[in-house]
N, C-alpha and C positions, 0 to 999 in steps of 0.2 A: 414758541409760546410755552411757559414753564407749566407742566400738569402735573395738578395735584390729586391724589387720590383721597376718599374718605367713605366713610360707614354711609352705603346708598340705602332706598334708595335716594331720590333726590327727595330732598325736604326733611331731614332729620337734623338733630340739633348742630351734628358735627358741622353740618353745610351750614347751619345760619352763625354758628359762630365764624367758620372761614369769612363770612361775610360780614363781619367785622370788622377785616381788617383791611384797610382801605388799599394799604400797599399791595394785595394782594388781587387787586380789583383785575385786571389782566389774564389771569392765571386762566385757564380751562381745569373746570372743577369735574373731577371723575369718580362716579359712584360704583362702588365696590361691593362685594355680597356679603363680607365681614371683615371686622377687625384687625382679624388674623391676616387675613388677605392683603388689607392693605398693605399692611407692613414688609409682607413677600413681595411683594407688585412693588414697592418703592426699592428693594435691595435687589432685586433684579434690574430693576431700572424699568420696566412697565410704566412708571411713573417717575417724573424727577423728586416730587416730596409726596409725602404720608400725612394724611393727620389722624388722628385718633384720641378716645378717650382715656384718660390716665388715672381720674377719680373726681367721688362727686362726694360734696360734704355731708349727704345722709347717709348713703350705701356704701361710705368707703372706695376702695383697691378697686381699680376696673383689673381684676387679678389675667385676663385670659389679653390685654395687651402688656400688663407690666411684666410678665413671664413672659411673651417674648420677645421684650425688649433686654427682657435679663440671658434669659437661654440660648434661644433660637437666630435673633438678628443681628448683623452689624451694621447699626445705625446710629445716629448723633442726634439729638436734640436739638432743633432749632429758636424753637421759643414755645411760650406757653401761651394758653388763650384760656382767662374763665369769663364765661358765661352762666349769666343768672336764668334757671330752670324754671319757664313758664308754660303750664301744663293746660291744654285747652281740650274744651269738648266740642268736638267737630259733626255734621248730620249735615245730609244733602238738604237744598235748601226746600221752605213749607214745612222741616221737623219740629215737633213741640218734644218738650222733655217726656211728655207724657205718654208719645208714643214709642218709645224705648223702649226695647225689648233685649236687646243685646249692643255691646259693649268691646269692641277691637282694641288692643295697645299692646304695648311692648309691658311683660311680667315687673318689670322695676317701676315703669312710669306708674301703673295700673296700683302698685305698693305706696306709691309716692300721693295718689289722692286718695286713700281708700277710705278717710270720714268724708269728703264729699260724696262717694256710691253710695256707702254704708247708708247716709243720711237722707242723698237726693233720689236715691235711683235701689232701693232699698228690692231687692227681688229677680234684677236684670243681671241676664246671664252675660257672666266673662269671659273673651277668649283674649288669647295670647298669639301673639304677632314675633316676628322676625326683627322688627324694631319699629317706634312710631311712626313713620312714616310709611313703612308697608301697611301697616292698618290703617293708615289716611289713605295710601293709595286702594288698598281692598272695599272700602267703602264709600268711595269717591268713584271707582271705576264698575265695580263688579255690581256696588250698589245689593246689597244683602237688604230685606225689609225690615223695618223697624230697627234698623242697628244706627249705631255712630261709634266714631274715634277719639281716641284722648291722645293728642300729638299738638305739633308746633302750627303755630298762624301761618309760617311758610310753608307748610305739608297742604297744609287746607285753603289755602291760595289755589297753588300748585294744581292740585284736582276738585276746585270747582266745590269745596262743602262751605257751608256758613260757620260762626265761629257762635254756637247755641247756651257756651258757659263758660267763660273768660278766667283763669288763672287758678283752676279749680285743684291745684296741686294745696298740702299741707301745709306745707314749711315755708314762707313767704324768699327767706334766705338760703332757700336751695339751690348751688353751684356746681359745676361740673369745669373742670378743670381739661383741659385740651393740648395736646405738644404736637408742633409741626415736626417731622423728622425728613434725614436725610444719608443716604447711603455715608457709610465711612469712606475718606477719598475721593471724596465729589470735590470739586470747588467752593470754598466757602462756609463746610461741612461744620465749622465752629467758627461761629459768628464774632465778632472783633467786638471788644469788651465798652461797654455803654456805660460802666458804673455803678448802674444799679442791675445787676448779673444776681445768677442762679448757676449751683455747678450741679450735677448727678450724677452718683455713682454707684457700683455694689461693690461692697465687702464680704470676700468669702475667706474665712478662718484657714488656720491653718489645723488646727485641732480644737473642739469642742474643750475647754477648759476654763476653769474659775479666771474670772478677770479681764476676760478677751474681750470682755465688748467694751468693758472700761479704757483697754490700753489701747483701743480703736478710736472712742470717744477724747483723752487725753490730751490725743495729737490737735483735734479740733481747737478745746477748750484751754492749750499751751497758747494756741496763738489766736486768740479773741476769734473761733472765728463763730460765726452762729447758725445753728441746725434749722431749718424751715421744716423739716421730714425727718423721722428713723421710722424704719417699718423692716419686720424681720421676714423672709419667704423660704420657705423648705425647698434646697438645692435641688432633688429627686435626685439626690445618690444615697440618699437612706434614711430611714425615720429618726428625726430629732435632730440632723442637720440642714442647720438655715444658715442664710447669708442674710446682711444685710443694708437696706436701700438707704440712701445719705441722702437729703438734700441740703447743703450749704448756701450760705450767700456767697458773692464771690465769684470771680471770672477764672480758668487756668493759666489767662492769662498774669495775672497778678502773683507776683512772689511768693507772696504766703501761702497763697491756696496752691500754688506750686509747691513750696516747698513742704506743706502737708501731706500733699497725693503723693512724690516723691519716697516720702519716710514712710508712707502705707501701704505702696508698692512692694517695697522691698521686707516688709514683715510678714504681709498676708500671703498666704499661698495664690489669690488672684487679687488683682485690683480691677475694675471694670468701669470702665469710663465711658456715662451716657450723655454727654454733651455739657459746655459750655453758653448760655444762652439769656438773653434779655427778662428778668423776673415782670411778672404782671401786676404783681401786687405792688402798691404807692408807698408803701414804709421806707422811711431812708435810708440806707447803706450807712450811720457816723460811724457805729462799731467795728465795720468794715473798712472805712475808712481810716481810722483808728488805729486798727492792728498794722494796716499798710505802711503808716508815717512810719509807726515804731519797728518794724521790720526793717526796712530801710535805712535808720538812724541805724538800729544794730548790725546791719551791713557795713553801712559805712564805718563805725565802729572796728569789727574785724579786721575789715583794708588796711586801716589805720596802725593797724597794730601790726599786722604780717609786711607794713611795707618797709617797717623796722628790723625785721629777720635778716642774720647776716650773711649774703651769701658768697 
């Protein structure tokens, strides 16, 4: 049975997105004490895959796994998963809002409703949790008086609270963005191209100089291809050096986005390749498809010409 590890405990958003995905219904799901951990626990093999957060469309960079997916790990990107961010107020059950006194969540979700507090709960002390799901489990199990949690309807399943105020997040189109990952050299480590693909990469300079990120970008916009992501991160080999993060459309298995990484291999002093993987978002790959035909014509092209060469 394939185990997958993710941000425990059980009941945080990582888990309700994994259960999403129906192909994945089989798996023995494994909760982890962070992030970071995951990641180590899937390249040791602890676990066959990882999941984890990678960014969420109000607080940005989930920076402490994109760093070590850049730094620290060698792993692949299997696919992505986003999930829409619904933020609930949880209270064992008989709570009225009125009897709140204090307030359990994870520091970002707690950021994410702060005019529903501000408004409803105007006086009630805050604390911070480990992630929302340990504040659903601390006030589901341990039971603190007068408290409740702000975490998921699966967390509050989970440990027995009632669901006291339904989607009390800000931002209605709040998303968090999720990648399976998978040791490098595994079986299957980069998943066989669907069409509508996602590639990730880091670019790391070979010197801080005028134009480097153009003549990085170049390569892209020579051969149609199109950026979903640029995000820049400081290497930690010294202030004011960054590298940085691509995400293309596009499979490595396809030509062009071959022969882009190829030409940007060999300029940058590294090229770092995060996976080839199935894109989530429904926009359609024509411009992708596009560069591809014309790629190919121009190959064929070449052939044509060199198979004239006298020898």
């Amino acid at each position: 049975m394939t185990r997958i590890g993710f941000l425990g405990p059980p009941g945080t958003f990582g888990e309700e997105a994994l259960l999403t995905q129906s192909d994945l219904a089989g798996a023995e799901l494994v909760p982890i004490r962070t992030m970071l951990d995951v990641l180590a626990s899937t390249q040791r093999g602890d676990v066959d895959l990882g999941f984890v957060a990678l960014e969420n469309s109000i607080d940005g960079t989930v920076n402490e796994s994109l760093d070590s997916l850049i730094f620290e790990r060698d792993v692949f990107i299997q696919r992505e998963v986003i999930l829409r961010i619904s933020l609930h107020l949880l209270a064992p059950p008989g709570t009225a809002l009125a009897d709140l006194r204090e307030i359990y969540s994870y520091p970002k979700a707690l950021a994410q409703c702060r005019s529903f507090l501000a408004d409803r709960l105007p006086g009630v002390e805050v604390h911070a949790a480990t992630s929302t799901a340990e504040a659903v489990r601390h006030v589901g199990v341990d039971r603190p008086p007068h408290a409740a949690a702000v975490g998921t309807a699966l967390a509050g399943r989970l440990y027995g609270l009632d669901l006291l105020e339904s989607e009390i997040e800000d931002h209605p189109d709040n998303a968090t963005r999720f990648v399976l990952v998978a040791p490098n050299g595994s079986p299957g480590c980069v998943p066989e191209p669907t069409g509508h693909d996602k590639t990730s990469i880091v670019c790391f300079q070979q010197a801080d100089r005028p134009g480097s990120l153009l003549s990085i970008l170049s390569e892209f916009a020579s051969r149609n291809i199109n950026l979903t992501k640029l995000e820049s991160r400081p290497t930690r080999r010294g202030l004011g050096d960054y590298c940085f993060i691509i995400d293309l459309e596009g499979h490595v298995a396809d030509e062009v986005v071959a022969d882009c990484l190829r030409n940007l291999h060999a300029q940058l002093a590294e090229l770092k390749f995060l996976g080839s993987y199935p894109a989530a978002s429904e926009h359609a790959p024509a411009l992708r498809r596009e560069a591809e035909a014309s790629w190919q014509a121009a190959e064929g092209w070449i052939a044509s010409i060199r198979d004239q060469i006298r020898r």
